[in-house]
N, C-alpha and C positions, 0 to 999 in steps of 0.2 A: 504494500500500500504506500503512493507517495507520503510525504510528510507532512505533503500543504494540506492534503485531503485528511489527515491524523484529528480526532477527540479526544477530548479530555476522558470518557469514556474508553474511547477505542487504549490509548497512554494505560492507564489503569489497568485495564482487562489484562495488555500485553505484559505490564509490569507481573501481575499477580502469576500468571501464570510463567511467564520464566523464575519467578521465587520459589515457587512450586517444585520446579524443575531442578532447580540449585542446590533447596533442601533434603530434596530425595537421595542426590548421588552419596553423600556421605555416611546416610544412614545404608542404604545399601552397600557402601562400598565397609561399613562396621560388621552389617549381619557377613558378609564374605570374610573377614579376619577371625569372627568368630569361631564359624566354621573351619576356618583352616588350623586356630589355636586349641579348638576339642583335635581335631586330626591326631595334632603331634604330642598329645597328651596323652593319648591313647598309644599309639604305635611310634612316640621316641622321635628324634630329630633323624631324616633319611641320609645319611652320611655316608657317600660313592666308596665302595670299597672297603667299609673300617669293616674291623677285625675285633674278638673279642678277647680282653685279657683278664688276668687275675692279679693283681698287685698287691702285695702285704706293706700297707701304709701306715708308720705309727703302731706298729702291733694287732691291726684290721686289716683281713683281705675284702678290697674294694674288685668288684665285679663290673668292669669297664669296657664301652665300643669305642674304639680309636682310630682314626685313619692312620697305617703303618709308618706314613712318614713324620705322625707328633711327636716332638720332643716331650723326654721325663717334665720338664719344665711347664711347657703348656697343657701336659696329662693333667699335675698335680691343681694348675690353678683354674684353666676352664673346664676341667670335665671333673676332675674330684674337689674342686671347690673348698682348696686349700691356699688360698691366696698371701699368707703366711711369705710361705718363697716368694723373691719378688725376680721382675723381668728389666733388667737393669739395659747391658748395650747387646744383649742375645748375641754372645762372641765369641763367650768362654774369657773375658776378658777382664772383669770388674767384680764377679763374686759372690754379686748381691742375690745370686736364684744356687746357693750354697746345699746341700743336703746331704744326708751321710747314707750310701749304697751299703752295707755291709758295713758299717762301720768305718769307712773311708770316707770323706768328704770328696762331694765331688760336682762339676760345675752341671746342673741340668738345662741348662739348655744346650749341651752339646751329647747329650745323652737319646737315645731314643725309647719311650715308653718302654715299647715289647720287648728291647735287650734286657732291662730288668724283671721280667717274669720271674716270678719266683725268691725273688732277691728282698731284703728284709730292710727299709726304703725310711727314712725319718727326717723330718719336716722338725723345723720350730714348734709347729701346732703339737709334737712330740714330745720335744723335747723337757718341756713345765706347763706351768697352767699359774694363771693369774695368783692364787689361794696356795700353790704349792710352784714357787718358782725354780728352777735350775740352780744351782749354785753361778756357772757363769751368768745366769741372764740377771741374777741380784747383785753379782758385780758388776753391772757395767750401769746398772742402776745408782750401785752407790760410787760410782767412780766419772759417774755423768760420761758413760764412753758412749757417746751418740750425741747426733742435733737434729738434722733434718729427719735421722730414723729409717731412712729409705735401706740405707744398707747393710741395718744392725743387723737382720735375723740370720744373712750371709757371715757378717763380721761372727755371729755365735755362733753359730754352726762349725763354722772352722773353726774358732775357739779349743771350743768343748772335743774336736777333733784332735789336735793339737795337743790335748793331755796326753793323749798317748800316743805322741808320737815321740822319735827321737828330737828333744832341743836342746839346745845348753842352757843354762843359767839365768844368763843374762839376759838383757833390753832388747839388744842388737840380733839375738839369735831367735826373738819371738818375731821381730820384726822381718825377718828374715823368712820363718813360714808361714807369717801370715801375710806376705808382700802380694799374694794373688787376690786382694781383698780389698779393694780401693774404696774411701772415705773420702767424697768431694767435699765437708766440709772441711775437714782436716784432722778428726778429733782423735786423730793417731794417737796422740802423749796418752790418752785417757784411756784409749781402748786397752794400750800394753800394759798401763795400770790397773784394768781390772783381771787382765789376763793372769800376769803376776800374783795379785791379791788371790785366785784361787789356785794357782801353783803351790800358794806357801800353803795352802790349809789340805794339800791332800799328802 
């Protein structure tokens, strides 16, 4: 219809009914999310290929679908919802995604889930609890070894590693195995501080 020939009637009518039209597609395009969010609640998120694993996490075997190329790293934080480990430069470079295989500290994101099958797997979220802390994770509490936090539960993990492993004495020799561990704020002097402080009490 030209524009000249347009009513204040005809204006209205056309207004209403493309509002009509506007309001519909969102609630339709809700009932379709709907639908699709019953789906995968039902039958799981459809992931090309994953494979299914068993992983002894923390002293629990978690029952796990993974696609074979995840790393231990991204197993533990998006799919067992351990987000504890943290995802630092994913390089094997900085530390900060730390976790002990066996009792070895070891970097996961260069690790992949399924090599660990079977293998006896420990996280921060393992290692104490709020109510019943670690011995290292109370020292680094009273020795303020942290700031920003991002790369303590890495910094502990080796730690706590570190006990048993061979080191000498000194400052220079902590710092030494735990040089794979990088602290951007810099809170190095503190961290060997509380390292130390739980050397002397075992």
């Amino acid at each position: 219809m030209p524009s000249s020939n347009w009513t204040r009637r005809d204006f209205l009518e056309t207004s209403l009914k493309t509002g009509a039209v506007v309001a519909a597609v969102p609630a339709a395009l809700q009932s379709q999310d709907s639908i699709v969010t019953e789906a995968l609640a039902t039958t799981g998120p459809n992931i090309a290929g994953a494979v299914p694993i068993t992983l002894r996490i923390n002293g629990k075997e978690r029952q796990l679908r993974v696609d074979p190329r995840t790393t231990l790293l991204d197993c533990l934080r998006e799919t067992a919802a351990l987000t504890g480990t943290k995802k630092g430069c994913d390089h094997g470079q900085c530390g900060a995604c730390t976790v002990h295989v066996n009792g070895r500290r070891v970097n996961s994101c260069l690790s992949l889930a399924l090599m660990q099958e079977g293998a006896e797997i420990t996280t921060i979220e393992g290692l104490g609890s709020p109510s019943a802390l670690h011995p290292m994770q109370a020292a680094f509490v009273a020795c303020d070894g942290y700031q920003c936090g991002y790369c303590t539960s890495g910094q502990i993990m080796s730690a706590v590693a570190l006990l048993k492993e061979q080191c000498g004495p000194d400052d220079a020799a902590v710092k030494e195995l735990m040089s794979g561990n990088i602290c951007r704020c810099g809170a190095y002097a503190n961290i060997v501080a509380a390292i130390q402080q739980v050397r002397k009490n075992i």
